[in-house]
N, C-alpha and C positions, 0 to 999 in steps of 0.2 A: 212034937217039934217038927214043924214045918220046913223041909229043902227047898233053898230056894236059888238052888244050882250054883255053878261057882265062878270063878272069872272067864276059866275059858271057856262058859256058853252066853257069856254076857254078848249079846251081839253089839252094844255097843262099839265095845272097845276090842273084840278078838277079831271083826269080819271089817276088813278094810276096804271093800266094796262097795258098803251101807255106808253111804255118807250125806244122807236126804237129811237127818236132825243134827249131822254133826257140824259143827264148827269150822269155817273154810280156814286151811293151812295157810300161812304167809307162802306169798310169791316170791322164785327166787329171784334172780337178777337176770339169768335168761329166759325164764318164763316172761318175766314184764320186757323183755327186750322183743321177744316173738310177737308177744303181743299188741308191743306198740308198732311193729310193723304191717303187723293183719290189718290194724286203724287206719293204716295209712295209706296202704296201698288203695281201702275203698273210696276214699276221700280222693285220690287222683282219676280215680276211672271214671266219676261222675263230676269231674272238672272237664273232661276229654269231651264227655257227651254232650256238655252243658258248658260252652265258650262264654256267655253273658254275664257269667259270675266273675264279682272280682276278687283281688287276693285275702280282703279283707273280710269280707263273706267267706271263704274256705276255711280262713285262718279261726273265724268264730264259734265256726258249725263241727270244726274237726279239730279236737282238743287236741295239740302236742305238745310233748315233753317239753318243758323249760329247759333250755339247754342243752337239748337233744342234736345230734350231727343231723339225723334227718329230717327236723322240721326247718331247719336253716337251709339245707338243700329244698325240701318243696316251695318254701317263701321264697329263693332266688329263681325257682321253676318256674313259677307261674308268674311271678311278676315282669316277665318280656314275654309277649305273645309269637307264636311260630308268625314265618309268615308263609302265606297262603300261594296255591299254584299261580292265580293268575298276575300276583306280585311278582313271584322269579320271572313269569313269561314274559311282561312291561321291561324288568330291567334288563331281559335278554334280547329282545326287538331291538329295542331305541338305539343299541351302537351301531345292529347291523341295518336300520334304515337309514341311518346319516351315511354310513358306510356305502349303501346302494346309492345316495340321491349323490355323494358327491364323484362317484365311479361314472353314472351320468353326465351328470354335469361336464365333465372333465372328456369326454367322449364325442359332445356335440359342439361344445365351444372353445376346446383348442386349436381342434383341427380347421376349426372356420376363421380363428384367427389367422395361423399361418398362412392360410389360402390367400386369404384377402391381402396379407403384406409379403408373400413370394413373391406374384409376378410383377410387384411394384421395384420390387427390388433385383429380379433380373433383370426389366429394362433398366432400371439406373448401371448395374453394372456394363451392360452392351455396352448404354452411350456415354458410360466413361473410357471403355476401351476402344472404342471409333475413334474421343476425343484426344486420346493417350497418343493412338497409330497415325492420326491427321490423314488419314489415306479413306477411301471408299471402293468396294470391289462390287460387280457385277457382273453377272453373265448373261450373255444376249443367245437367245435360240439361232441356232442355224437356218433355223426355215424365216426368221426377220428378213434374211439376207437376200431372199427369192419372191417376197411378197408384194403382191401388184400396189405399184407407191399411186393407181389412177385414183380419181375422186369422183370414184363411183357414178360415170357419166358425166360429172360437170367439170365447165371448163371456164378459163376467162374468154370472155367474146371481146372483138376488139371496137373501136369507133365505129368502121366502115362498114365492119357487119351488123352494128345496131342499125345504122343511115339505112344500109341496103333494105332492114328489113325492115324499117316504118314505111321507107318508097314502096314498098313492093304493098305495105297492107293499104298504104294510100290510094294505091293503083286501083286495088281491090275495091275498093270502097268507091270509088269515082265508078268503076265500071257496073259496082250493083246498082248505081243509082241510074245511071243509063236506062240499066234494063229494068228498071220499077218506071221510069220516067213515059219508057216506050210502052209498058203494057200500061199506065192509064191512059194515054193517046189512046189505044187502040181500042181499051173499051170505053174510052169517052166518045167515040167515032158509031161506036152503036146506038148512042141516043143523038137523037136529034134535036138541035136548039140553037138558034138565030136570033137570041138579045143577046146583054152585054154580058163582058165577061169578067173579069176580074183586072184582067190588064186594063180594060173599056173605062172601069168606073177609074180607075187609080190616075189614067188618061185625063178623063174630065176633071175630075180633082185636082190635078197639078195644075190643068188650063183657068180653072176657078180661084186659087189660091195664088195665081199670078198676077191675075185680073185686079183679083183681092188687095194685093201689095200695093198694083199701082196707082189704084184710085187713093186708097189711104196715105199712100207718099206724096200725091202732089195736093189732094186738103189737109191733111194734119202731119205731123208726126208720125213714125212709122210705129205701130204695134202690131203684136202678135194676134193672128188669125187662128183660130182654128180652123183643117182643114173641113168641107162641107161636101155633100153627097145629093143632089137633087137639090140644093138648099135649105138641107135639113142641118144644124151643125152635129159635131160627134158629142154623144154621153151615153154612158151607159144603160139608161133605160133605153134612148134610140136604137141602142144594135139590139137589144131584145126584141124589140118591137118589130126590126126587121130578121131577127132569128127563126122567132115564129112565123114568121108568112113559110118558110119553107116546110113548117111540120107534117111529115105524110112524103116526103122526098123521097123515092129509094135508094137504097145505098149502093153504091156504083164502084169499085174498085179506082183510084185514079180519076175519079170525077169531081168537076170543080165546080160544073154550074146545077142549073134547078133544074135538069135533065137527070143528072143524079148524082150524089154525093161521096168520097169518103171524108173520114173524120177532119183533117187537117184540110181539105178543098173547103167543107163547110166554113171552115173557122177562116179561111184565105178568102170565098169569096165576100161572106158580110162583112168582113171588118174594111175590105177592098172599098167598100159601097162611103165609107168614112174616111178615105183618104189613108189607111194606113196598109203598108203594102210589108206583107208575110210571103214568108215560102210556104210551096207544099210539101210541109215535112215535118214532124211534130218539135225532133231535135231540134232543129232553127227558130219554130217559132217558139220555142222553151227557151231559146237564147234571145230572142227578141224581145220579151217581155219584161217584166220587172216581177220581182218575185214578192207575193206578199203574205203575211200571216194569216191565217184559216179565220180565224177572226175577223180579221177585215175584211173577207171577200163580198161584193157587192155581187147581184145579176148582171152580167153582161162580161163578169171575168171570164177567165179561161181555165178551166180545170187541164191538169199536165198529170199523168200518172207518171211515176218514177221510173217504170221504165221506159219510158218514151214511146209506147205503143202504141198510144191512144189520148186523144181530149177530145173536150164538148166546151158549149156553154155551161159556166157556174148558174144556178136558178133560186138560189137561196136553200135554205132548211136541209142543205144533203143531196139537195136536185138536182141533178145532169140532165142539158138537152143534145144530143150528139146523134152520129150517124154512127148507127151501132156496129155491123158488118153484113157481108153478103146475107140476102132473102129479107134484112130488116130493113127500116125506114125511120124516119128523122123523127124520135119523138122525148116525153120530159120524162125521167124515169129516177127512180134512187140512184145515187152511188152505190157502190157494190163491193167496196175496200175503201180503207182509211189512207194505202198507200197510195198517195198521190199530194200532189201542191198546186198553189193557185198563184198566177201569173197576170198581172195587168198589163193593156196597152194602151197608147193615147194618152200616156202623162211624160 
């Protein structure tokens, strides 16, 4: 008869260690309690790593208790997402930059308001209290009271001292002409010349133009003469014609005949030669003329510079023929300035 040991070396049932064939014990109610937590806790740490899962994915992959407290807490967990740093830092900015722009604001355009309606509104308060007082005050410096009241050198002049003082430039004026009169005598005394002069021709002219009258008076009716020169009558190309003969003249200070020339002798002795009688002076015979526009001028006008210091003959195109001044002689050259105008005579 075969031993075949007894219960207590049955390892089944005596060694509670050995439990690889045995049959698993029911769980109690805290063991399935621990261990639905161990469940759980791995399921949230791999939602933490892993943001793009949603609750419904968690809820599928990670079985919890029906009606467990802690799967109702992780379904309300994760169903609101945190929100992230740079969301709190957005809603933390945005008060305090409205807060900066309107602390600005408030800094550059208050104070430039008041600025601009202060000093408006202190002059209105002044000039209501001027208009309030009806009075005006000021104060005058003490050195007012000392200051030269003259006008700075001028004065009123009276009548008498005007009178005196045209007389006296009249004086003047009479006595330079003396002494221009006496130094062309004198150097007209140095050339020698024994035909007619200027008085000579004007002489015969009047005797001719008398003659003229009174033949025509007692055959016809009386008409106008022109006066005549040789019995040549006046026109404009005639006194050319006798301008020219003198060309090569020298010029002669106060010289009036073909001995020698200045500007205004020339122009006195030819127009002489035609009955019309000038002074030797450019001023008088710029008064004697008639003044015409540059346009119209003909050869045998009279060119006048403006400031009275000089004419010639006009020769068309620009030409002057004139007696130029000392060392020159009588000849046809440009004008040499615009400043000047042209004078008719014999109309």
């Amino acid at each position: 008869m075969t031993h075949t040991g007894t219960a207590a070396d049955d390892s089944t049932t005596a060694n509670p260690t050995n439990t690889g064939d045995a049959t698993a014990a029911p769980l109690t109610r805290r063991a399935a309690r621990e261990a639905a937590e161990r469940a759980s806790r791995r399921p949230l740490a791999r939602t933490a790593s892993t943001p793009a899962r949603t609750h419904a994915t968690r809820t599928a992959s990670t079985p919890v208790r029906a009606g467990s407290a802690l799967g109702v807490a992780r379904t309300a967990t994760t169903a609101a997402p945190k929100p992230t740093a740079a969301s709190r830092k957005r809603k933390f900015m945005a008060p305090v930059v409205l807060a900066v722009a309107a602390g600005m604001f408030g800094t550059m355009a208050v104070p430039a308001a008041f600025a601009s309606t202060q000093p408006s509104t202190t002059a209105e308060t002044a000039q209501q209290s001027l208009v309030a007082a009806q009075s005006q005050e000021f104060d005058v410096s003490a050195a007012a009271g000392v200051a030269d009241t003259s006008r700075d050198g001028f004065g009123a002049t009276s009548t008498a001292t005007l009178t005196a003082r045209k007389d006296a430039a009249q004086a003047k004026a009479d006595e330079h002409a003396k002494e221009v009169e006496a130094a062309r005598a004198a150097a007209a005394e140095q050339y020698a010349y024994d035909g007619k002069t200027a008085k000579d021709y004007l002489a015969a002219s009047t005797t001719s133009s008398a003659n003229a009258a009174t033949t025509s008076t007692a055959a016809a009716p009386a008409t106008t003469v022109a006066p005549v020169a040789a019995g040549t009558p006046f026109s404009l190309p005639a006194v050319v014609a006798t301008a020219k003969q003198y060309i090569g003249t020298p010029y002669v200070f106060g010289g009036a005949t073909p001995a020698g020339f200045d500007c205004s002798g020339y122009v006195m002795y030819v127009y002489a030669q035609y009955g019309i009688n000038l002074a030797h002076s450019v001023p008088l015979q710029d008064q004697a003329g008639t003044t015409i526009p540059t346009s119209e001028a003909q050869p045998g006008d009279v060119v006048i510079f403006n400031n009275e210091a000089h004419d010639g003959f006009y020769m068309g195109n620009g030409m002057i023929m004139d007696a130029p001044k000392p060392g020159g002689a009588i000849s046809i050259r440009p004008i040499w300035t615009s400043d000047y105008h042209i004078v008719r005579f014999g109309i």
